[in-house]
C-alpha positions in Angstrom: 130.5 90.5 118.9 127.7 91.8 120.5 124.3 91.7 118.7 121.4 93.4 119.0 117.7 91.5 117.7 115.0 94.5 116.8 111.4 93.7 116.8 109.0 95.8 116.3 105.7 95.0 117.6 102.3 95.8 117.4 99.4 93.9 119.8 101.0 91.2 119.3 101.4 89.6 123.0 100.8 85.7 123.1 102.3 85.7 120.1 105.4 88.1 121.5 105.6 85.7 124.5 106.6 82.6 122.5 109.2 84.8 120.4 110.9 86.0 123.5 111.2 83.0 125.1 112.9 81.6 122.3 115.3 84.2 122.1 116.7 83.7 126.0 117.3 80.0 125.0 119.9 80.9 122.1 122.9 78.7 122.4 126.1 80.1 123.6 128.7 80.8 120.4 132.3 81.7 120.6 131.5 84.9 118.2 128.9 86.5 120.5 129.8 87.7 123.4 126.3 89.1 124.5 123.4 89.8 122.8 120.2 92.2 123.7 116.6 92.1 121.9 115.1 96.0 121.4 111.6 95.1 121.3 109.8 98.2 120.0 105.8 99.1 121.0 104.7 100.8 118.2 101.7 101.9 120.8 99.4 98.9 121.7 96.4 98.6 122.9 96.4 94.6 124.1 99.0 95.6 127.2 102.3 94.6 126.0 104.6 97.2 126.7 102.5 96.7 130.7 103.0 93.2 130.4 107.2 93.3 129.4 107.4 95.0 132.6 105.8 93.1 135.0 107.4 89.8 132.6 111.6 91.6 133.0 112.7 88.8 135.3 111.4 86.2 132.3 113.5 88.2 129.6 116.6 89.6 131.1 118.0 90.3 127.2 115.0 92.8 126.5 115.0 96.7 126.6 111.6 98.3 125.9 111.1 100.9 123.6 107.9 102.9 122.8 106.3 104.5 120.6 103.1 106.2 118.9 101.6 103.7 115.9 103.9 104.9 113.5 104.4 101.2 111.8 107.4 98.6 111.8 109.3 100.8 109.5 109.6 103.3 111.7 109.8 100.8 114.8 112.9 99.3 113.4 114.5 102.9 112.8 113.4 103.3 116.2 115.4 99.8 117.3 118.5 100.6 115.6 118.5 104.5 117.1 118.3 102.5 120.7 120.3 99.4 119.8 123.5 99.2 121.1 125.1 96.2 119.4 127.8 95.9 116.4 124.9 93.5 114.4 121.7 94.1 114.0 119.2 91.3 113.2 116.0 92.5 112.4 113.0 89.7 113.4 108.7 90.3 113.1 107.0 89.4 116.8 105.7 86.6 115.4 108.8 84.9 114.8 109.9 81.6 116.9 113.4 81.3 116.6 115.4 77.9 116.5 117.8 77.4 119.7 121.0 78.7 117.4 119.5 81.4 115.4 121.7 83.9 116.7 125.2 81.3 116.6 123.7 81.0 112.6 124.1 84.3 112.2 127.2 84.8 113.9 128.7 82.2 112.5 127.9 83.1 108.7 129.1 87.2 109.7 132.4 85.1 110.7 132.8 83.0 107.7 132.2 86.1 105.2 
């Protein structure tokens, strides 16, 4: 399967930063075959969306989407109208992840 993780985000950068890097360290699993994280700018003003660029190397799994402030409603609508995957896991950019969140998830999609 091939998920995609949304995150909206609003000037949220160090913060951002931690959540990314744990999501390039998920564990391989039999059930994903590749997975890509939609982070969505819902029109900071701390840098981010400058930052995610100048950072692509670090976080080959991201695509950058933004936006006006419209809030992390709409910023997920946003996500999934960009996201390309057959799952969607939704996560906040203040969310550290464990090494097997995604093989979790997988994993209980298989099982049900």
């Amino acid at each position: 399967m091939f998920v995609s993780v949304v995150i909206p985000t609003y000037n949220r950068r160090p913060i951002l930063e931690k959540c990314l890097l744990a999501l390039e360290r998920q564990q391989a699993c039999p059930e994903i075959d590749r997975y890509e994280v939609v982070v969505v700018d819902d029109g900071s003003s701390d840098g981010t969306p400058d930052w995610l660029r100048a950072e692509a190397e670090r976080f080959p799994h991201v695509r950058l989407i933004e936006q006006s402030h419209g809030g992390p409603a709409e910023g997920r609508n946003r996500g999934v109208d960009h996201a390309s995957g057959d799952v969607i896991v939704f996560i906040d950019s203040d969310l550290v992840v464990t090494d097997s969140f995604l093989a979790c998830h997988a994993n209980s999609l298989v099982r049900s």
